[in-house]
C-alpha positions as CSV (number, residue, x, y, z in Angstrom):
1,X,-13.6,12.9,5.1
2,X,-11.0,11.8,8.0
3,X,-10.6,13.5,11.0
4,X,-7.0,14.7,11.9
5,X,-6.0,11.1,13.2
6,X,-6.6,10.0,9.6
7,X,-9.2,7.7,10.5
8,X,-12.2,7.5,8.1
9,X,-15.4,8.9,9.6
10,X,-18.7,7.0,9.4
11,X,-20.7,7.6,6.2
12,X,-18.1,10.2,5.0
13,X,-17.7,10.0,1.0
14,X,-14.1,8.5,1.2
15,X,-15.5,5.7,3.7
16,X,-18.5,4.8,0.6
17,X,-15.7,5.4,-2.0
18,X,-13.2,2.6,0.0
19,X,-17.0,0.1,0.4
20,X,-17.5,0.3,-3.3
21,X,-13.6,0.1,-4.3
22,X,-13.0,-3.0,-2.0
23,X,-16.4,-4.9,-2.2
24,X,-17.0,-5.7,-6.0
25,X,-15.8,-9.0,-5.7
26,X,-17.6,-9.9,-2.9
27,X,-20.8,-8.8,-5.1
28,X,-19.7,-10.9,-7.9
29,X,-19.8,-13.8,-5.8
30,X,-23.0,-13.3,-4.7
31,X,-24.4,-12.8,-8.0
32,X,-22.8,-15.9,-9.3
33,X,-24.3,-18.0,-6.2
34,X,-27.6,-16.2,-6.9
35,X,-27.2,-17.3,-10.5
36,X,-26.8,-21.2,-9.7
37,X,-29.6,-21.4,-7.5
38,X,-32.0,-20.3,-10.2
39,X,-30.7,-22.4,-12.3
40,X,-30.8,-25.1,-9.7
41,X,-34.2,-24.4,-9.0
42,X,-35.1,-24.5,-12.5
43,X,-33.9,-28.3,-13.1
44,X,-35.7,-29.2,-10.3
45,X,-38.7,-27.6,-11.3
46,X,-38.7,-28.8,-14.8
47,X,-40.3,-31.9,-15.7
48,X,-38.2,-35.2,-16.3
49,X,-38.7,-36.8,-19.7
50,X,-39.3,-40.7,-19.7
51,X,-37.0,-42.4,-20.7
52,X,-37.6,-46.4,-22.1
53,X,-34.5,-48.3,-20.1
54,X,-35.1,-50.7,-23.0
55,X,-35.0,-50.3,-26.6
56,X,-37.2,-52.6,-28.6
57,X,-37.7,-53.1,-32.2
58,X,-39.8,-54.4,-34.6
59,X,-37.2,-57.7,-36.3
60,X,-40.0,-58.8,-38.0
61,X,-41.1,-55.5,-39.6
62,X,-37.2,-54.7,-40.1
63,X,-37.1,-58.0,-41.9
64,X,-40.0,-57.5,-44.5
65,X,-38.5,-53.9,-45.4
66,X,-35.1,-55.7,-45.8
67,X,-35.6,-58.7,-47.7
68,X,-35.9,-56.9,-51.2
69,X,-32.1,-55.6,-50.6
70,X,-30.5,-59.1,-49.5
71,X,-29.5,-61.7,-51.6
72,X,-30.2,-64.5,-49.4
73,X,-33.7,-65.5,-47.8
74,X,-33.8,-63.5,-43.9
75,X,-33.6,-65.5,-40.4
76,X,-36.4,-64.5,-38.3
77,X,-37.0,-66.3,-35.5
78,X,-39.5,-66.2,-33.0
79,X,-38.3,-65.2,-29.6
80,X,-39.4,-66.7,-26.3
81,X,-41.7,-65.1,-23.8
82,X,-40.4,-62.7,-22.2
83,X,-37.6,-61.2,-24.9
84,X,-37.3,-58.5,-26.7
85,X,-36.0,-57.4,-30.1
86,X,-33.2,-54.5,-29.8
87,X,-31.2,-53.7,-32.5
88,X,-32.3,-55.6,-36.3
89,X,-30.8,-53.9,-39.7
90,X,-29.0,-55.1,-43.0
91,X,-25.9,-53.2,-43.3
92,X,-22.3,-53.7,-43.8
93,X,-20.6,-54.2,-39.7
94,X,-16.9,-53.7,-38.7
95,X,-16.0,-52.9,-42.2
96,X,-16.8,-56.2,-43.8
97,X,-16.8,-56.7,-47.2
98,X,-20.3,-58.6,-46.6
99,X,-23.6,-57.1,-46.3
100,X,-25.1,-58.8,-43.1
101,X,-28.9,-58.9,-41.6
102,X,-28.3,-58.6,-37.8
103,X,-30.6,-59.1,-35.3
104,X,-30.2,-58.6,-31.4
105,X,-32.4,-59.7,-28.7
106,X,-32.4,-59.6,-25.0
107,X,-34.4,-61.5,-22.1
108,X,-35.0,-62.1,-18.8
109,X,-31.6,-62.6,-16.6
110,X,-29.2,-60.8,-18.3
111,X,-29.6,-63.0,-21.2
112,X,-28.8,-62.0,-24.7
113,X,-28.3,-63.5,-28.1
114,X,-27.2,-62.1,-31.2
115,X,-27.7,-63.8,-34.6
116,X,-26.2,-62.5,-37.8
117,X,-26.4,-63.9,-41.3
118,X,-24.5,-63.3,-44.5
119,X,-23.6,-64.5,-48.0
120,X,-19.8,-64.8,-47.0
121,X,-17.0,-66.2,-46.3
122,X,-15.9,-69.1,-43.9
123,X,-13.3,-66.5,-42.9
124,X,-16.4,-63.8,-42.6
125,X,-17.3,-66.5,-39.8
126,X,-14.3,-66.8,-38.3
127,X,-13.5,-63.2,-37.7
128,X,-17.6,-62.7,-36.5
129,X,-16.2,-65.5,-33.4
130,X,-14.0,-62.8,-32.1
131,X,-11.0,-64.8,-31.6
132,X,-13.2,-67.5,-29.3
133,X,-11.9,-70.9,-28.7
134,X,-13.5,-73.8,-30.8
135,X,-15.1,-75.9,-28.4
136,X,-17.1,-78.8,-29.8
137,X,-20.0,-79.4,-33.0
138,X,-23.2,-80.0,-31.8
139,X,-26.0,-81.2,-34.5
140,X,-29.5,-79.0,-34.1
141,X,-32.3,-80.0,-36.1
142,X,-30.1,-81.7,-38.6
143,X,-27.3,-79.0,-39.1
144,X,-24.1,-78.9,-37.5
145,X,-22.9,-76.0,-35.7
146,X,-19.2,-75.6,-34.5
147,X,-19.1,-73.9,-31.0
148,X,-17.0,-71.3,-30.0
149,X,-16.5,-70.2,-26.4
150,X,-15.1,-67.2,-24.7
151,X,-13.7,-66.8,-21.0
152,X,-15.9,-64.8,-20.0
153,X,-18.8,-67.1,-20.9
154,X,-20.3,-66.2,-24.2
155,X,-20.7,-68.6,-27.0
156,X,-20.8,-68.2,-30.8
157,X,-22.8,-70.7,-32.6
158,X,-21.8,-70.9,-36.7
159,X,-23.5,-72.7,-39.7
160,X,-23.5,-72.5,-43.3
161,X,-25.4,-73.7,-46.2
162,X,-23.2,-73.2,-49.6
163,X,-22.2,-69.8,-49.2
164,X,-24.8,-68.6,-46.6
165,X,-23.3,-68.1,-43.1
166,X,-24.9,-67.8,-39.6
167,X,-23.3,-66.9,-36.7
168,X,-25.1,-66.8,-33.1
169,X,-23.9,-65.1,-30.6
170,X,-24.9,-65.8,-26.9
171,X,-24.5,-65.5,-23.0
172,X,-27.6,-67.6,-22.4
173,X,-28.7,-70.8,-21.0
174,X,-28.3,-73.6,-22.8
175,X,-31.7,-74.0,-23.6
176,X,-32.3,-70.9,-25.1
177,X,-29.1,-71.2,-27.5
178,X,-30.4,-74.2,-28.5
179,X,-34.1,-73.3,-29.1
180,X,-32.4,-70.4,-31.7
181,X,-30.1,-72.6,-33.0
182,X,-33.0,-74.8,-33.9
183,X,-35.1,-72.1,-35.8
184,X,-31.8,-71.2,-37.6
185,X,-31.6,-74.5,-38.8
186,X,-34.8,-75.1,-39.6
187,X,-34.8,-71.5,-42.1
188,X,-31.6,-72.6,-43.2
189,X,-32.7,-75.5,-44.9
């Protein structure tokens, strides 16, 4: 109701009907606000799970399951103090031809060395260098390994015997390469 001056009195039905006409999307709002701060709440309430920052597996178990499917005797070195196992499987990788046992470990430093093995091709090899440069051969416990290198510092390290091809893969000191290098060679044999 509006007195003669047209001007909406206080509490009058066509002042509540102009409220409830006008404000809806103001209520909306809210409700949406009121909404995310549950929800907010909530996450912050519920517990966090815990997560490993590190995933480690068993190579050597890996290996044992594997070595009935491979037709060429498994790599398994033992790691140094401090390193961990990551990622180990036989499988076909990067749509090779060539069923490969890889294995992945890291250590301390950001170190990290790969080694993977196959009944391949020297091409097989080739392509595992990703396009590295061909630095220099270096003999380890009797077996020759040519040495790739990469600009930003990693190295691939690949051998053979007869059709049997290993290629390591590294951005570690020197001295670790060459500690793996030597167990490759000396399983290699």
């Amino acid at each position: 109701m509006s007195d003669e001056s047209g001007v909406m009195l206080p509490g009058s039905r066509e002042e509540m009907r102009f409220l409830r006409k006008n404000s809806n999307w103001v209520n909306m709002i809210i409700a949406i606000l009121a909404c995310l701060a549950v929800v907010v709440g909530i996450l912050f309430i519920a517990p966090q799970p815990e997560v490993d920052s590190e995933r480690v597996v068993d190579y050597q178990g890996i290996a044992e399951q594997s070595e009935g499917n491979a037709d060429f005797d498994l790599i398994v070195p033992q790691i140094p103090r401090g390193w961990s196992a990551n990622e180990a499987s036989l499988d076909r990788f990067n749509d090779s031809e060539y069923v490969s046992w890889y294995m992945s470990f890291i250590g301390p430093e950001d170190q990290w060395v790969s080694i993977e093995q196959a009944k391949a091709s020297e091409n097989w090899a080739k392509k595992s260098t990703d396009g590295a440069v061909a630095a220099e051969t270096v003999t380890v416990g009797g077996v020759d390994f040519q040495v790739y290198r990469t600009d930003e510092a990693k190295e691939y390290w690949v051998t053979h015997k007869d059709d049997v091809y290993v290629v390591i893969t590294a951005t570690a000191s020197p001295d670790t390469i060459n500690s793996f290098a030597d167990q490759v060679a000396a399983q290699l044999k």
